[in-house]
C-alpha positions as CSV (number, residue, x, y, z in Angstrom):
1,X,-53.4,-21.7,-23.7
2,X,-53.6,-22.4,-27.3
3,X,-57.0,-23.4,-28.7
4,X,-56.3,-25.7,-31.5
5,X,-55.3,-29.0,-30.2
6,X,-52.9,-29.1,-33.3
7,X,-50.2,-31.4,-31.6
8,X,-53.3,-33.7,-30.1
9,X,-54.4,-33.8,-33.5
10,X,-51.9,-34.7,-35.3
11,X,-50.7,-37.4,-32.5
12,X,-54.6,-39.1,-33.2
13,X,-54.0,-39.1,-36.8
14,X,-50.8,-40.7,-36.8
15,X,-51.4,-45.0,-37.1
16,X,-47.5,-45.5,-37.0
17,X,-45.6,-42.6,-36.5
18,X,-41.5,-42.2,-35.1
19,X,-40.5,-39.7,-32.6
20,X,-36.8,-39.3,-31.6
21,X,-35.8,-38.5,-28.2
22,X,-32.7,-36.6,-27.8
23,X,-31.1,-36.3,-24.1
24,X,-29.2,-33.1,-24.1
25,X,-27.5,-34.4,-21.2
26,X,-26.1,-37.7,-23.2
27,X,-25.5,-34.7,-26.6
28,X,-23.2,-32.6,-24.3
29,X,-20.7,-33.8,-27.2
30,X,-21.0,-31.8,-30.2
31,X,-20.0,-34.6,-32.7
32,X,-22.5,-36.6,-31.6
33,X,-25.0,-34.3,-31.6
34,X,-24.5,-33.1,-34.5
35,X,-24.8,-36.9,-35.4
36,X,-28.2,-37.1,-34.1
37,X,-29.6,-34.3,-35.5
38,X,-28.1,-35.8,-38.9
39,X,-29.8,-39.2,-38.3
40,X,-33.3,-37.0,-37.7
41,X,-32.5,-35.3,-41.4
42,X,-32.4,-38.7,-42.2
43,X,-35.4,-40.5,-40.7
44,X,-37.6,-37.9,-41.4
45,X,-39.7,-39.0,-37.7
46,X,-43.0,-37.6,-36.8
47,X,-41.3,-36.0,-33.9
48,X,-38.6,-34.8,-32.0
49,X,-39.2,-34.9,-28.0
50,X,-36.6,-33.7,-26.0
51,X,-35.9,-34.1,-22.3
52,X,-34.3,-36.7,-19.9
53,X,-34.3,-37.9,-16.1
54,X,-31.3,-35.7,-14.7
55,X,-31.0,-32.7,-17.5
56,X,-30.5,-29.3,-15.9
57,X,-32.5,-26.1,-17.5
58,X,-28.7,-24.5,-19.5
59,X,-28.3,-28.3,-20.9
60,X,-32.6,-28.2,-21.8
61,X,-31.8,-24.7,-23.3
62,X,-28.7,-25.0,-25.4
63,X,-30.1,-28.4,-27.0
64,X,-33.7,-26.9,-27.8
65,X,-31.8,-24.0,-30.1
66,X,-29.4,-26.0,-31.5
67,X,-32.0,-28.4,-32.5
68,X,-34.2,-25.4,-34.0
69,X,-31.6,-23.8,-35.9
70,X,-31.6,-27.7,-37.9
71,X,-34.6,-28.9,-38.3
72,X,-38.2,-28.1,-39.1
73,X,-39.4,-31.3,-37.3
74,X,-41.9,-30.2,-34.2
75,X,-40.1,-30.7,-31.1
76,X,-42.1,-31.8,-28.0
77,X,-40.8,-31.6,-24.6
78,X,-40.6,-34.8,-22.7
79,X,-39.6,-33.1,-19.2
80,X,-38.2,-35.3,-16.4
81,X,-38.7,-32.3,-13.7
82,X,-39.7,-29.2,-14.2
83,X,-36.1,-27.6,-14.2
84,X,-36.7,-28.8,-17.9
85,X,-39.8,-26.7,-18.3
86,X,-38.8,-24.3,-21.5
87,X,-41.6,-22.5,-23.7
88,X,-39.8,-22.3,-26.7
89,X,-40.7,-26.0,-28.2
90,X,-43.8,-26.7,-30.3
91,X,-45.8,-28.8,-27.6
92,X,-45.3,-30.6,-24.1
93,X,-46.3,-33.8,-23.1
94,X,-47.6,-33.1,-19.3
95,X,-46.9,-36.3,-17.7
96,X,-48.1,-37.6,-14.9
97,X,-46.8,-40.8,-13.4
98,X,-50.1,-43.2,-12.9
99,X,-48.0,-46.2,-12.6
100,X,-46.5,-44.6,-9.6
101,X,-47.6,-43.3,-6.2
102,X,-44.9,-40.6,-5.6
103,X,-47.3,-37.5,-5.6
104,X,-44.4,-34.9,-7.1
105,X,-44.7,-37.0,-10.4
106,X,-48.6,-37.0,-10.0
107,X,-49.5,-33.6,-9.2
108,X,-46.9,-31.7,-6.6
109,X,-44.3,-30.7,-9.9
110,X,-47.7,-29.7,-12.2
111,X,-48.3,-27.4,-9.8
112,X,-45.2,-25.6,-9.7
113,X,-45.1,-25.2,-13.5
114,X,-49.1,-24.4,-13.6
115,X,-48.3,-20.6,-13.9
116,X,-45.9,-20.9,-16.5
117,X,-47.8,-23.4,-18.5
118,X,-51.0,-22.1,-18.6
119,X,-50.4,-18.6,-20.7
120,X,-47.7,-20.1,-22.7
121,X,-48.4,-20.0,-26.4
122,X,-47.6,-23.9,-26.6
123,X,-50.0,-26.7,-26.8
124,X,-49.4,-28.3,-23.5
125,X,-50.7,-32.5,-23.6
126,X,-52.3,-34.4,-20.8
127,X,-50.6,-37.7,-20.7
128,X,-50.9,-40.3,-18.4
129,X,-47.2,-42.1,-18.0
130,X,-47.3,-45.6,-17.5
131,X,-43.9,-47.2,-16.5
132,X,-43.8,-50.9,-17.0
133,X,-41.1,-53.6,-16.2
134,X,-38.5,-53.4,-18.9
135,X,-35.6,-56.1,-17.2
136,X,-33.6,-52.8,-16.6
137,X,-33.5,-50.5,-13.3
138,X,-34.9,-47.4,-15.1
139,X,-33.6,-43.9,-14.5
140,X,-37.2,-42.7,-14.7
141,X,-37.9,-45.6,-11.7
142,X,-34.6,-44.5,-9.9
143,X,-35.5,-40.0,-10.0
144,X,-39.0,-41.2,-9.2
145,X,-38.3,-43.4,-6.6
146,X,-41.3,-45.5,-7.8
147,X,-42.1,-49.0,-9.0
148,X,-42.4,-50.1,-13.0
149,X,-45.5,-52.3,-13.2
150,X,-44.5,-55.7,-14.4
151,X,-45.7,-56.7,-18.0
152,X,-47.7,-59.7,-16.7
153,X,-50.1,-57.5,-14.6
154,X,-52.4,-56.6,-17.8
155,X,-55.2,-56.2,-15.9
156,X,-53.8,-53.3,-13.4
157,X,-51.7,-51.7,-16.5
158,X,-55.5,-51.7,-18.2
159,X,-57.1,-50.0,-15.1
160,X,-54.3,-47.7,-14.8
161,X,-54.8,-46.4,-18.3
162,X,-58.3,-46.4,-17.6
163,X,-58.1,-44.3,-14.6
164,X,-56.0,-41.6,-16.4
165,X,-58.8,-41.4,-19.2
166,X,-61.5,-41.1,-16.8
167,X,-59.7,-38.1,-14.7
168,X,-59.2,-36.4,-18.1
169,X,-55.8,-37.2,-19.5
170,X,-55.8,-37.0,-24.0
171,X,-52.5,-39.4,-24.3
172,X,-51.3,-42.3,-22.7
173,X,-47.3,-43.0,-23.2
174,X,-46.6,-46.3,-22.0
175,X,-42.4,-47.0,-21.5
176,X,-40.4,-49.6,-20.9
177,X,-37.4,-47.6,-19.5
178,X,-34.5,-45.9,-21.3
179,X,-32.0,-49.1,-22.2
180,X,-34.7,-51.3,-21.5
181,X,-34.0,-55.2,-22.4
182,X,-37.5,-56.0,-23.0
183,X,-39.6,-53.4,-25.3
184,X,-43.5,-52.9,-24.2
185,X,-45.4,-56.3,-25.1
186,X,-47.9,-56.2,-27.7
187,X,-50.7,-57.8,-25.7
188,X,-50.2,-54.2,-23.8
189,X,-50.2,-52.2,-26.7
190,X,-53.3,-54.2,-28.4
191,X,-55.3,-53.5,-24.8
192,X,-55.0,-50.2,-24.3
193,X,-54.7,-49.1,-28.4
194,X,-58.7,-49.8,-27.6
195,X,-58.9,-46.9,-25.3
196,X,-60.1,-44.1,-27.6
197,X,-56.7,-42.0,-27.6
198,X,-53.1,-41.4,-28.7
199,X,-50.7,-44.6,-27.8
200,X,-47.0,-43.9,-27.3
201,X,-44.5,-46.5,-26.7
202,X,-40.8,-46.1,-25.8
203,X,-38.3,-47.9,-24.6
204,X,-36.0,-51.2,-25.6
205,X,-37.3,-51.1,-29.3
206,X,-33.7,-51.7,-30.7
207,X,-35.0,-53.8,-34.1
208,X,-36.6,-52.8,-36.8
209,X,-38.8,-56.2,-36.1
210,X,-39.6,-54.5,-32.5
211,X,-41.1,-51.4,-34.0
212,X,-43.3,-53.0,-36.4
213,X,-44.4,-55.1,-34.1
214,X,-45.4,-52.4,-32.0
215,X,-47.0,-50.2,-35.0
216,X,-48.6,-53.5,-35.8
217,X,-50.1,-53.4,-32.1
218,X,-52.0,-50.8,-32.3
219,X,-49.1,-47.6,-31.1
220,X,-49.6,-44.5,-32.8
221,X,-45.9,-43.4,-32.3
222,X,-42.9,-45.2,-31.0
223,X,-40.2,-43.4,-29.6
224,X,-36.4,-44.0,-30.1
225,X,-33.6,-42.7,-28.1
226,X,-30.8,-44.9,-27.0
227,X,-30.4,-47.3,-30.2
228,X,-29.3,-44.4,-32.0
229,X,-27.0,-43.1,-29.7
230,X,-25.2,-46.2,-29.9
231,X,-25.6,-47.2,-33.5
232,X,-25.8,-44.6,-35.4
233,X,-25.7,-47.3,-38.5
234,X,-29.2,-48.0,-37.6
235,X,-30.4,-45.0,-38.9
236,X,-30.8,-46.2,-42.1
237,X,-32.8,-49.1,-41.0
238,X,-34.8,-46.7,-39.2
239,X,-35.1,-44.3,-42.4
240,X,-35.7,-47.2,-45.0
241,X,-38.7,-48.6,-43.2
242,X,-40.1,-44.9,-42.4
243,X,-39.9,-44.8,-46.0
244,X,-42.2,-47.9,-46.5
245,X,-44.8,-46.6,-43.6
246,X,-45.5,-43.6,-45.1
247,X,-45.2,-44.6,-48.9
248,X,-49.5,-45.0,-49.5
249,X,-49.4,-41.6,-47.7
250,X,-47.5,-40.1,-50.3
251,X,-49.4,-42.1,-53.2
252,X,-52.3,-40.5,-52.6
């Protein structure tokens, strides 16, 4: 395994930071692929992830060389099963489902991919995933066959996150759902921003508004997937205030 925790590093350091997720199952059409990738030349995020709840291993593998022949940007796998597992991206985020109790998305998949994982010459991530009520029946809650906590239930979400620090996890990613109708609440982010490690938050952050308000929070990086695919208009929203985020970075 790699010994420089370069991807952990950089995920502490970053106070407001953009990653892009890209399905390869939704970019099965080459236009709008093509669009994406254009809209990340644009945006200039952070990050790319990469993976989704139902994408088989050819879709995971086309989509990961397409998407290095275009871009610099590092590309971190999001995997959804471990059909998605692929060693050629910069980093992994190795999720475990604490919000759940389905032991394949706690431990039973890690095992499978342990071998592969564990020599790779890829930082792999510990990071606890925290599902939370987004007013949409998730496709993470549908494969998983678990429960999103709802937003109300602070207190458990805190513990949760809690639990996953104290068994050793370096990241917590806290989602809404893909299309979710109600992005992560700041009271959320503000609670568990306090924990001492990297904050990600994905899921229903359609607005410009709903970003800043989740940088404001306390989330290191917010991820965006579906408001691009279906505006891609709002990449220029997206890029402008990028822009204005990093500007005292590149005034120094």
């Amino acid at each position: 395994m790699p010994k420089n925790p370069s991807l952990l590093s950089r995920l502490s350091n970053t106070p407001k930071g953009i990653a892009i997720l890209i399905d390869p199952e939704k970019a099965k059409n080459k236009d709008q692929f093509n669009q994406q990738l254009a809209a990340i030349e644009e945006i200039k995020p952070a990050f790319i992830f990469i993976g989704g709840s139902t994408v088989s291993k050819a879709e995971m593998n086309s989509a990961i060389e397409r998407i290095k022949d275009r871009t610099q940007v590092p590309l971190i796998l999001f995997p959804g099963g471990i059909a998605q597992i692929n060693t050629a991206v910069d980093g992994i985020l190795f999720l475990s489902l604490i919000s759940g109790r389905n032991p394949t998305y706690l431990i039973g998949a890690h095992v499978e991919v342990a071998e592969q994982l564990y020599d790779a010459q890829i930082e792999v991530v510990s990071t606890g995933y925290i599902l939370v009520e987004g007013a949409v029946n998730s496709a993470v809650s549908r494969v998983s066959k678990t429960d999103p906590i709802p937003q109300h239930e602070l207190a458990v979400i805190s513990a949760t996150a809690k639990a996953g620090i104290l068994l050793g996890m370096h990241c917590l990613y806290v989602d809404a759902g893909s299309g979710a109708k109600t992005p992560v609440s700041t009271e959320i982010i503000q609670e568990l921003s306090g924990f001492g490690c990297p904050l990600i938050i994905g899921g229903g952050l359609t607005t410009i508004a709903a970003i800043k308000n989740a940088h404001e929070a306390g989330a290191n990086l917010v991820v965006i997937g579906n408001k691009l695919e279906e505006d891609p208009s709002f990449a220029k929203e997206l890029a402008h205030y990028a822009r204005c985020i990093n500007a005292p970075l590149l005034d120094r």
